[in-house]
C-alpha positions as CSV (number, residue, x, y, z in Angstrom):
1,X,-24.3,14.8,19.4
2,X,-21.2,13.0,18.0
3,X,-21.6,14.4,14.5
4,X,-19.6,12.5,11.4
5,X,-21.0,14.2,8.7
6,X,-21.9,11.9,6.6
7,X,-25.7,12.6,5.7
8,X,-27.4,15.3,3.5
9,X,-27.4,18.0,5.0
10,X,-30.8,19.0,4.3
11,X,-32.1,16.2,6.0
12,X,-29.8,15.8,9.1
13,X,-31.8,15.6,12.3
14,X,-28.6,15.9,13.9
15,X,-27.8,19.3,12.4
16,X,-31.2,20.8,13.2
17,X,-30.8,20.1,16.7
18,X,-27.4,21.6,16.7
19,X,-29.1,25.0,14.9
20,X,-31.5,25.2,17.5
21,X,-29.3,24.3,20.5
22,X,-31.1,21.6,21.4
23,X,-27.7,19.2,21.0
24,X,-24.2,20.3,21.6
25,X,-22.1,19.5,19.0
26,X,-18.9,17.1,18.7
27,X,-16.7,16.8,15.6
28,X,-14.4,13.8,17.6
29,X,-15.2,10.4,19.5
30,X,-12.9,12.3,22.1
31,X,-14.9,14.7,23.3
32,X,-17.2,12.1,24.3
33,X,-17.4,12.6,27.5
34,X,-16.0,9.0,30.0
35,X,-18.5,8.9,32.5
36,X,-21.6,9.8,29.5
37,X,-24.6,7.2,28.3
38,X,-23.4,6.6,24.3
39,X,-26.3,5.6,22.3
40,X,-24.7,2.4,20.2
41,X,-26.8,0.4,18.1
42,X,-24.4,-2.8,19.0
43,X,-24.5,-2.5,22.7
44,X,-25.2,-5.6,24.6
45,X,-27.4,-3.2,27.1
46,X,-31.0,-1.3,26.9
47,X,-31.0,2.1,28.1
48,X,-33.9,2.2,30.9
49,X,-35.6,4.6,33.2
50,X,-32.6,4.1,35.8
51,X,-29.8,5.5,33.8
52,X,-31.6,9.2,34.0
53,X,-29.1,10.1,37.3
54,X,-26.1,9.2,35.4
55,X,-27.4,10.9,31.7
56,X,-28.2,14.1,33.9
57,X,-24.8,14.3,35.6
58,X,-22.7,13.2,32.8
59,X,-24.6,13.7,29.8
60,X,-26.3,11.4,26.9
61,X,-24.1,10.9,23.5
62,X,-25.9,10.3,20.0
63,X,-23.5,9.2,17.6
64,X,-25.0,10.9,14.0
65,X,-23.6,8.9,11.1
66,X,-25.4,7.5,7.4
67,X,-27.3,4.1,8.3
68,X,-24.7,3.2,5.2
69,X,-21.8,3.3,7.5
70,X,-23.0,2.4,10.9
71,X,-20.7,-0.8,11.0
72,X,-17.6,1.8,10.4
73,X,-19.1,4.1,13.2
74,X,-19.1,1.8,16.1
75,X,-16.5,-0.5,15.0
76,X,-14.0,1.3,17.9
77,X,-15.1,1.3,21.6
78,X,-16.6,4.6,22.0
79,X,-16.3,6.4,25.1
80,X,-18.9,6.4,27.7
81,X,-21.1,3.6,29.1
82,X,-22.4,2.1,25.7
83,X,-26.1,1.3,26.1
84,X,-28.6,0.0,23.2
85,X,-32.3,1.6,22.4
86,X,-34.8,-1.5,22.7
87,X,-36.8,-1.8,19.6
88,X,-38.7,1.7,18.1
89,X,-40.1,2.0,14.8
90,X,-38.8,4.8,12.8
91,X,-41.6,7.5,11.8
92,X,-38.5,9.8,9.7
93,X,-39.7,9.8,6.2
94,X,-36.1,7.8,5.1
95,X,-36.9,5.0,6.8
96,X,-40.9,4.6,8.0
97,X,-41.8,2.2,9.7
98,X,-38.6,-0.1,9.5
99,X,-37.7,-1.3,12.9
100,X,-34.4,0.7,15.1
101,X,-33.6,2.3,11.8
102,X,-33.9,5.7,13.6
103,X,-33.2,8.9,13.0
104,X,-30.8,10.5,15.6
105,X,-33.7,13.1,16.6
106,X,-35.8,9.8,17.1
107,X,-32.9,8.2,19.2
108,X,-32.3,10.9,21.4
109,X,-36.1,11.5,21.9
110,X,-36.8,7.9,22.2
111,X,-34.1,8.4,25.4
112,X,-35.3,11.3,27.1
113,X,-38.7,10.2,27.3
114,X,-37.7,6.3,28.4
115,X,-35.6,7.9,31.1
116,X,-38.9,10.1,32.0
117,X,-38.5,13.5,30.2
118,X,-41.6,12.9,28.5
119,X,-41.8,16.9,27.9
120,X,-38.3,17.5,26.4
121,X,-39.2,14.3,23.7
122,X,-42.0,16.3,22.3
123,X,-39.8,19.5,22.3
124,X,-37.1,17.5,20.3
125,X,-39.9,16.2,18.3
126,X,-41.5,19.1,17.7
127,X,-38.8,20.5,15.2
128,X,-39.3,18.4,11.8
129,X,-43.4,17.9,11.2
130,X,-43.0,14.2,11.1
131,X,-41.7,14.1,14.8
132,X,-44.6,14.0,16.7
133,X,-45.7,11.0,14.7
134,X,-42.8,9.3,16.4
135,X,-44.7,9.0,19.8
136,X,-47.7,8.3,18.1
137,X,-46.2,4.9,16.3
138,X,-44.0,4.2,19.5
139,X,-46.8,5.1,22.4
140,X,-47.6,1.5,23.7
141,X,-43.6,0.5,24.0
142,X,-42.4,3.3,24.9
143,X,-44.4,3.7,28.0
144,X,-43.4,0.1,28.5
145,X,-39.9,0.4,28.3
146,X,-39.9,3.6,30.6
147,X,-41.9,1.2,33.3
148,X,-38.9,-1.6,33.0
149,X,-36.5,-1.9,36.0
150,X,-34.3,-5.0,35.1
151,X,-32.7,-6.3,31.6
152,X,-35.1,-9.7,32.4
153,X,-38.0,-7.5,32.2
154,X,-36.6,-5.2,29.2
155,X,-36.1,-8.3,27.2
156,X,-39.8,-10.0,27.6
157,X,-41.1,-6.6,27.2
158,X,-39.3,-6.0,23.6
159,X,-40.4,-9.5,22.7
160,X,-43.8,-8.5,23.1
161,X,-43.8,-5.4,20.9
162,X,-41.3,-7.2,18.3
């Protein structure tokens, strides 16, 4: 978790994740590991069920940053193998509802259970009372996108859920 500091920190997903070592942290874009999955909102590419290998030898990024200042965040090339989220609805209280305005809990949970760790989503989840609500609101796409195999497929998929 590529943390910038620049939420509440009450309310930073990012941070509880880090407290309960579920996310290790990083203060600098260049710790990001070369060879990792970064989770960019700008990304030309949708993670899929494929990119699990490469996540579990090299390790998934999420970038946590204010939606404010997401531009600023991803204005440089990032380290790793930049890949998009298709589109999720947010269930975070912030932003409910409103489409890939996700939480970075709801990003990296969104990830693990598209890439099939359908198990360690709900532990994520499970942290902030709102998160299993996440599944819930995303069930029918995200066992879509974790059945996808091309980007053909991703993109008619994500057309029919949005």
């Amino acid at each position: 978790m590529l943390q910038l500091r620049q939420d509440d920190p009450k309310k930073c997903t990012a941070a509880k994740l880090v407290k309960f070592r579920l996310a290790r942290p990083l203060y600098r874009v260049r710790q990001i590991p070369e060879k990792s999955l970064t989770l960019n909102p700008f990304a030309p590419t949708c993670l899929m069920n494929r990119d699990r290998v490469q996540a579990l030898n090299y390790g998934l990024v999420a970038v946590d940053c204010s939606w404010e200042k997401v531009q600023a965040a991803f204005a440089a090339r990032l380290p790793g193998r930049n890949i998009r989220l298709p589109t999720l609805l947010a269930a975070n209280p912030v932003n409910y509802a409103k489409p890939n305005k996700l939480s970075s809990l709801e990003a990296l949970a969104a990830s693990v259970h598209i890439m099939g760790f359908k198990e360690k989503a709900n532990q994520l989840l499970s942290i902030f009372k709102w998160g299993p609500h996440f599944l819930t609101l995303n069930a029918q796409p995200l066992e879509a996108y974790a059945s996808v195999t091309n980007e053909e497929q991703m993109v008619r998929v994500e057309s029919e859920y949005f």
